[in-house]
N, C-alpha and C positions, 0 to 999 in steps of 0.2 A: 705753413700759412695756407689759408683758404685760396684755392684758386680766384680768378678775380672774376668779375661779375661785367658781361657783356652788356654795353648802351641797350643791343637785340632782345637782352632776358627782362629790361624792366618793363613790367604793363605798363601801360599808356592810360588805362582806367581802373583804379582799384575800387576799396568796398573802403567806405570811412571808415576811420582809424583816429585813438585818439593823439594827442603830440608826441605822448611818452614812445609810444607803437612807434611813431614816425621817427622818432631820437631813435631808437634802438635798432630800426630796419636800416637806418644810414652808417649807425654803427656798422652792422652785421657788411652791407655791402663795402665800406671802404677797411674790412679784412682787420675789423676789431677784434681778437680772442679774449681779451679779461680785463674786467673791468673793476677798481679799487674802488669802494664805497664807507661811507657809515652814514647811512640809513637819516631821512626826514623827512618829515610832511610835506614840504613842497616838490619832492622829487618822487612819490610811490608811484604814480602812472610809469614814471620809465622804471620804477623797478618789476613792479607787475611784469611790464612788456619781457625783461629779462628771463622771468620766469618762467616764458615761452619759450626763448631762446637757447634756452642752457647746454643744449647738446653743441652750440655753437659760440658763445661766449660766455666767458666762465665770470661766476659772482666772488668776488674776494669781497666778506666783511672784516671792515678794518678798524680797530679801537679808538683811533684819531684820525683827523682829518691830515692832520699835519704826516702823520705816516703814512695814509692813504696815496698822498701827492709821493711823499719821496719814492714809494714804490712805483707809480704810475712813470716819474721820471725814470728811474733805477732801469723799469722796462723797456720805457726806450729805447734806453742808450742800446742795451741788449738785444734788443732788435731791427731798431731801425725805421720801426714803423712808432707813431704816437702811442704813449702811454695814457691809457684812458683813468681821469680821476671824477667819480661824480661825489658831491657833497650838498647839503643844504645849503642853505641862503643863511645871510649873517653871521655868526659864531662859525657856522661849517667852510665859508666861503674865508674868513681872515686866518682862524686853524692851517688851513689847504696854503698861506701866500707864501709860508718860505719856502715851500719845495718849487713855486712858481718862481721866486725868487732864485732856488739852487736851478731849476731848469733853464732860464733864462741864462746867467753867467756859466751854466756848462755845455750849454748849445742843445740843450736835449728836446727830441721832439715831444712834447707831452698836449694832452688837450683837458682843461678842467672846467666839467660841467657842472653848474652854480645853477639853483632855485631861486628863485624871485619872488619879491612880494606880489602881488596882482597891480595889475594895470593901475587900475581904478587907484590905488595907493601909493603909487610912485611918487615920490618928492615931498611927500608928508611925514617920512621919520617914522613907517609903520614901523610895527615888529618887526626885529629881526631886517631892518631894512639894511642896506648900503648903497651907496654911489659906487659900483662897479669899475666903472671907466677913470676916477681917483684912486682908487686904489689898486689897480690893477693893470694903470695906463702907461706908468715908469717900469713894470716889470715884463711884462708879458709883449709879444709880438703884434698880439693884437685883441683885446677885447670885443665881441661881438653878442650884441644886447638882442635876442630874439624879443619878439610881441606878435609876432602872429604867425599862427599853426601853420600857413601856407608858406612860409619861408624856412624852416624846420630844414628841409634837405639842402637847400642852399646857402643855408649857414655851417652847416656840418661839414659839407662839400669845400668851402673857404677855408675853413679850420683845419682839416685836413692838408690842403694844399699849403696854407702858410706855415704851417707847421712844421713842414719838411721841406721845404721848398728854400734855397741859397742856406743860410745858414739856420740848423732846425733850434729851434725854440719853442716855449710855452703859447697855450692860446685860450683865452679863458670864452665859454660861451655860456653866457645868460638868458635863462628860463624865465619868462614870467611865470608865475603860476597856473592861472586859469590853461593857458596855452596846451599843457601837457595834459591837460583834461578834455580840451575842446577838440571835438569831433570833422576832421576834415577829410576831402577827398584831391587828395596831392601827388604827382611823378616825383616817385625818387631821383635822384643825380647815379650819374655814373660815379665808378670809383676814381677815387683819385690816382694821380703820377706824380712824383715827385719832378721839380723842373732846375736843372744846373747848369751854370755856365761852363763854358767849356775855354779850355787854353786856346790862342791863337798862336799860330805857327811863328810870327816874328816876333812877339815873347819868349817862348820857346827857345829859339836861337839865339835872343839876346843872355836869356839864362846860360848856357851853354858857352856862349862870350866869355859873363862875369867868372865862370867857373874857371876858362882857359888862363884868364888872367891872374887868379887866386895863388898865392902859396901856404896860407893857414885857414881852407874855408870853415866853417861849423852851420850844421842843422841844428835851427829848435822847431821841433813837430812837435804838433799840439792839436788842439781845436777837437770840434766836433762832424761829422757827417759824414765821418769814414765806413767804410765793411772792411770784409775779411779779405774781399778780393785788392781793394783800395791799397792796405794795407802791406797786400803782398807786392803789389807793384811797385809799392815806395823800398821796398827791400831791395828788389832788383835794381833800380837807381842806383841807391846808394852802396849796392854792393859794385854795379859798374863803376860808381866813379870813386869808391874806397872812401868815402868820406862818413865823417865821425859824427854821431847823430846825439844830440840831448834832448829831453822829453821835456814839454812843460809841466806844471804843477799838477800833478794828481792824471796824467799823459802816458803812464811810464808801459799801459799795456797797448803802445801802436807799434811797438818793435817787439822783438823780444831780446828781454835784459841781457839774455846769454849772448844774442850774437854780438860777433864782433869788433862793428861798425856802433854799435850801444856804450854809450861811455857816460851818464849819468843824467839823474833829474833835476831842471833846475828851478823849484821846490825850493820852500821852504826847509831850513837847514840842509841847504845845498854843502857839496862837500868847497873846502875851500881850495883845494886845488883845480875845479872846475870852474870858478871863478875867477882865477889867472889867468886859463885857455880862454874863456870866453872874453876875456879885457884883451888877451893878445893875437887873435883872430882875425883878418884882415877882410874878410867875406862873412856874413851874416844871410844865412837862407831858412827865413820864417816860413815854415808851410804850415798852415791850418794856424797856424797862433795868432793869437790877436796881441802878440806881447805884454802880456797882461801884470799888473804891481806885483804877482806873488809870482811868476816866471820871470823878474826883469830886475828880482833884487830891489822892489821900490824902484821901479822907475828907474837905477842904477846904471844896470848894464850899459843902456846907451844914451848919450847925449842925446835930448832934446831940445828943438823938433829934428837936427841932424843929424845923427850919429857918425862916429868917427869912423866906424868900417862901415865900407861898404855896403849895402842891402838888399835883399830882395823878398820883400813879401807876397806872398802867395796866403791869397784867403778869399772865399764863396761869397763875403757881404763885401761888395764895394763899399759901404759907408765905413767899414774898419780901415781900409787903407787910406795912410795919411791921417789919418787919426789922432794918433798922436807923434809917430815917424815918420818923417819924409823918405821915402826909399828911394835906391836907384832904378830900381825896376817891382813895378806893382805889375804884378798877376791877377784879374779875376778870375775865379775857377771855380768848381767842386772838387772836391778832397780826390776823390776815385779818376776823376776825368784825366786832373793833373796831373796822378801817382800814375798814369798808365800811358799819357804819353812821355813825362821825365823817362820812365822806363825803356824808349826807343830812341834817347839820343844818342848818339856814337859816343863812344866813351874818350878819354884824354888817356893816350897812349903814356902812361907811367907816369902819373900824376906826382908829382914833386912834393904832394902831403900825405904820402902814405905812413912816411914815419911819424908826421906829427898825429895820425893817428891811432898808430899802437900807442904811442907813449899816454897819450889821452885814455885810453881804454885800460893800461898797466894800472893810471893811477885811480882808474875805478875800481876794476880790481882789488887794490888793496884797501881800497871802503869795508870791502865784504870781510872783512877778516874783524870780529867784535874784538876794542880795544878792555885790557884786561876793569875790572870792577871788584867796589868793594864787598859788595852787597851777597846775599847770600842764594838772589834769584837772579843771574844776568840774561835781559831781556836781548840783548844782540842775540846770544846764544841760540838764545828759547827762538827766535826767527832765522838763525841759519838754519836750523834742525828741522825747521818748519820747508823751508825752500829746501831740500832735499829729500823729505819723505812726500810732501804732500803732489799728488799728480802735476802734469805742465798745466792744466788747462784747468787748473781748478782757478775759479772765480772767487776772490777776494774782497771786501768790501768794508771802510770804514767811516768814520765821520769827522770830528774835528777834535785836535787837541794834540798834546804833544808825545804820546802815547802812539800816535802815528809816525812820527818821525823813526822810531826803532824798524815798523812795516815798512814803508820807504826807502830808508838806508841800507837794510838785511837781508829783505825779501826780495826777490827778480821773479817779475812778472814774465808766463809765458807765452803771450801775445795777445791778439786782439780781442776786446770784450773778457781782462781777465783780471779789472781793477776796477770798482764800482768805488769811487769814490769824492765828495764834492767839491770842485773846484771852487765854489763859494765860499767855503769856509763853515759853512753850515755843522751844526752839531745836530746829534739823535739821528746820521741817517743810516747809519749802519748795519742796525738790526732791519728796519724794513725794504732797503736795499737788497740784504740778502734774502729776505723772502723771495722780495719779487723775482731774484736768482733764481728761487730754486724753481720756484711756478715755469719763468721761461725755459730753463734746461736743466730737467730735475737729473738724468743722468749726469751733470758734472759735482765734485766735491766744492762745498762753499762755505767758505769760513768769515766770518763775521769778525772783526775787533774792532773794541770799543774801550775807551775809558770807563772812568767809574761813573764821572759826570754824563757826559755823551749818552753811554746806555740808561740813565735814569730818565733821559728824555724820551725815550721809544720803549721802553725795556716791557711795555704791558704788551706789544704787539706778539709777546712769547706763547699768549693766548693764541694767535693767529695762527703762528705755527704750529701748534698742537689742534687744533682745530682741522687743518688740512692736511695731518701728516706729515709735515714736513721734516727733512733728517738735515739740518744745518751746524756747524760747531762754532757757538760764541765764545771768544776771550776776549775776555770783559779783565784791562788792567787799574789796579784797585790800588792809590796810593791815598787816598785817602782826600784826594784836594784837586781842586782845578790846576791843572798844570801847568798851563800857557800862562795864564789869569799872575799863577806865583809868579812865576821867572819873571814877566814884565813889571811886578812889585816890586820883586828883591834889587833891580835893576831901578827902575823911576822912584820906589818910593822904600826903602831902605829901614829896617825898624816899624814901618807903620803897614803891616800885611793886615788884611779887612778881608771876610767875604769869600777867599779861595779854599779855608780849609772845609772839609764834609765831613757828615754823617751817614756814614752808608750801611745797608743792612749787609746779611750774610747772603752775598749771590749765589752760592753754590746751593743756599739752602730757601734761595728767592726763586732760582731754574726749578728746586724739586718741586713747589708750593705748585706750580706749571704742567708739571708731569715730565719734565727733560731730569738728565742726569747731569749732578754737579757735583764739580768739585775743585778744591782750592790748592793749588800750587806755589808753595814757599821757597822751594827751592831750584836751582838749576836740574839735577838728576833727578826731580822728580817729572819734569815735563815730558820727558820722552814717551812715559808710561803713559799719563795722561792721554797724550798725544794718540798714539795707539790704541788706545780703551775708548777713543770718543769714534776713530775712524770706522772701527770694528762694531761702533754702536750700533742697533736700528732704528735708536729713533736721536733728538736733537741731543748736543750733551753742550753746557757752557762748563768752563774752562778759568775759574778767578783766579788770576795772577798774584799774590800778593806783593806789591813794589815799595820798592824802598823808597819813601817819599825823598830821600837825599837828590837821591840820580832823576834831576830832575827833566833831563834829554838826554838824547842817544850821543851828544857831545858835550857836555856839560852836567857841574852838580850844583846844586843852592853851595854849598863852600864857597866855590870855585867864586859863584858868579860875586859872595858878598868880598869877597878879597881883593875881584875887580872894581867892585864900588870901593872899598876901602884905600883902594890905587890911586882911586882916580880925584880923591875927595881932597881939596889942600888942608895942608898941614895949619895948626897954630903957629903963630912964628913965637 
């Protein structure tokens, strides 16, 4: 990161400058490095300005908008710092909303800067027009409509700030057009700081309380606005007080899977012995989570608005607490602040749940062990084999579908910033996720999986990667169908499947069309090799799984599930 830029270094009188100039000078000071784009008329001034800049932030052109955002979020998370998306106005601005949508429910800090039609044309349904603030006013933290050249810095300076500031999320800022043309003489802002609250001591001690009084506590750590240092503080905690830690959904890189005190994600096809611990738990200590439908089993896990055990939420947005659970004790905080003072309470001299949690961790454990298959490619496998050759710190990243649950259940993430993937639900973000992996830390290994559908969504961004060099390894799992899409047919609608099966091309021979190396794996014993040929590659290689459309999850097959329909259906009499 750019050292930061002193109140003392900015002139007080500059030489006009057009808005674009101004966009991109505030960029530069609030410690922007690279910026995701595809390219429009309403936004050339700020890219001009870029092209000044380039020894200082870097131009990524992106083939969507919609990629463009998942990278800009992707980089956040990875950073820490906003992930910059610039796009056009209209078509470039609606493209760009699901990744503002995925940054929003994944807490990431990102900033997307939108073109606008001219002043003079507002509210007449120009070209290309949109109402910003509807569409972007349920999703994002904050929308912020520029119209004139002189407010340029203190709109950026805003964005910045909300952006990471209590809990980080999306912020969309609105260019008019002329603006980035017109000619002004304006003081930059200083850079921004991020601003957190902090625990209070008699919080603190009341936590400390609930703990002493515990005989089956459990962690669910989640959320957003951690580092590496945060992270490790949360380790030291819970290695003082032995306690058994669960991740929330698509969370599972704030521990690492190996240690210990790590006993499973509770995710989407959670294991169901981790669902008994968490029903039989009599202390509940939420940190960073917002308990959110796809960490809570539906809503499941706890009684609403009361829950039956005990609680204590810890989370940076006050407006989350109480939300939708009344806890015993709410904490405001920042993720780091908290993880480092939990880190200095006196520990409980021989905690009376140490057993409860080995046995808790035994039975993750025996998750990792792939249960035997018919098929002639077993995908558990192809992912232990992966979690033991691939580095700890290799960064992972996939999108939506069921095709991640094998990732999930097989692979053990080896800690912080080493699983890019959307808590939203979102499809297609995986291939440009792991771009933006490699852009941020091109020395680590980054592997990409995606389904067959998922990659069809992004799958053109492979340009992008050959374009910048980038050495990434995509598996891309190829069953021929929307996976999730079936299982919830063959379940609700029985006989009448619509719409989930596909037509897909030959990916190994869609990667070469690219310039990557492909190739297609039909069996178990062939993947090691694969595996190894992609590591040892120099440049990207995907990796097409061919899957047996039967095994339609990493716990279940389309059989399986119509024999439950056919159980559950009443008989003729």
């Amino acid at each position: 990161m750019r050292p930061r830029i002193a109140l003392s270094e900015l002139e007080p009188d500059r030489q006009p400058r057009n808005g674009g100039e101004v966009v991109v000078e505030a960029l530069r000071i609030h410690g922007a490095d690279t910026v995701f784009c595809v390219p429009g008329e309403s936004i050339l001034p700020i890219m001009d300005a870029l092209y000044t800049v380039q020894d200082d932030i870097r131009f990524i052109l992106c083939r969507h908008e919609g990629a463009a955002g998942n990278m800009a979020d992707a980089y956040g998370k990875l950073t820490g710092k906003p992930g910059i998306c610039l796009v056009n106005r209209g078509p470039g601005a609606t493209n760009a909303s699901t990744a503002v949508h995925t940054a929003r429910q994944d807490s990431s800090p990102m900033i997307l800067l939108v073109g606008q039609v001219s002043r003079h044309a507002i509210g007449r349904e120009a070209w290309m027009e949109i109402d910003p603030e509807a569409m972007f006013g349920s999703m994002a933290k904050a929308v912020i409509r520029v119209e004139l050249a002189e407010r340029i810095p203190e709109a950026i300076s805003r964005a910045f700030h909300v952006a990471t500031s209590g809990r980080p999320g999306p912020v969309v800022v609105v260019l008019a057009e002329e603006l980035v043309y017109h000619k002004v003489v304006v003081r930059d802002a200083g850079p921004y700081f991020r601003v957190e609250t902090h625990p209070g001591a008699p919080q603190m001690s009341l936590l400390r309380q609930e703990l002493s009084r515990a005989k089956r506590p459990f962690v669910v750590l989640g959320g957003g606005g951690w580092t590496a240092d945060g992270c490790a503080a949360f380790q030291k905690f819970v290695e003082r007080f032995d306690l058994p830690v669960g991740t929330g959904f698509r969370r599972q890189d704030l521990i690492d899977n190996r240690h210990p005190n790590f006993v499973g994600d509770l995710g989407l096809g959670i294991a169901p012995s981790l669902v008994d611990r968490v029903g039989q738990a009599d202390l509940i200590l939420a940190i960073g989570s917002r308990l959110s439908e796809a960490s809570t089993k539906e809503y499941q896990f706890f009684d609403s608005p009361r829950p039956v055990q005990r609680l204590i939420h810890v989370h940076q947005d006050s407006s989350e607490l109480g939300r939708v659970y009344q806890a015993d004790l709410y904490i405001n905080s920042g993720m780091d602040l908290f993880a480092e003072q939990a880190a200095l309470l006196d520990p409980i001299e021989t905690p009376g749940w140490s057993g409860w949690t080995r046995e808790i961790r035994a039975e993750y454990e025996a998750t990792l062990v792939p249960p035997p298959v018919s098929s002639s490619l077993d995908l558990g496998a192809a992912m232990a084999h992966l979690r033991e050759m691939l580095p700890r710190d290799t960064i992972t990243t996939n999108g939506a579908g069921n095709y991640a649950g094998w990732v999930h259940r097989f692979y053990q993430y080896g800690g912080f910033r080493t699983q890019l993937a959307p808590a939203s639900g979102a499809m297609g973000y995986g291939v440009p996720a792991a771009i933006a992996a490699k852009l941020a830390q091109p020395h680590k290994t980054v592997v990409c999986f995606a389904g067959d559908g998922c990659f069809l969504m992004t799958g053109q961004e492979l340009a992008t990667v050959m374009q910048y060099g980038l050495k990434i390894i995509f598996i891309v799992f190829n069953n021929r169908m929307l996976g999730t899409v079936r299982m919830v047919q063959e379940l609700s609608y029985p006989d009448r499947v619509i719409g989930s099966d596909m037509y897909n091309p030959d990916f190994a021979a869609l990667a070469a069309a690219y310039g990557l190396h492909g190739v297609i794996v039909k069996k178990t014993a062939e993947f090691p090799g694969a595996l190894n040929r992609a590591m040892a590659a120099e440049k990207s290689t995907l990796i097409e799984l061919y899957c047996d459309p039967e095994v339609i999850s990493s716990r279940t097959t389309l059989s399986a599930l119509r024999k439950r329909v056919q159980a559950s259906e009443p008989q003729p009499q």
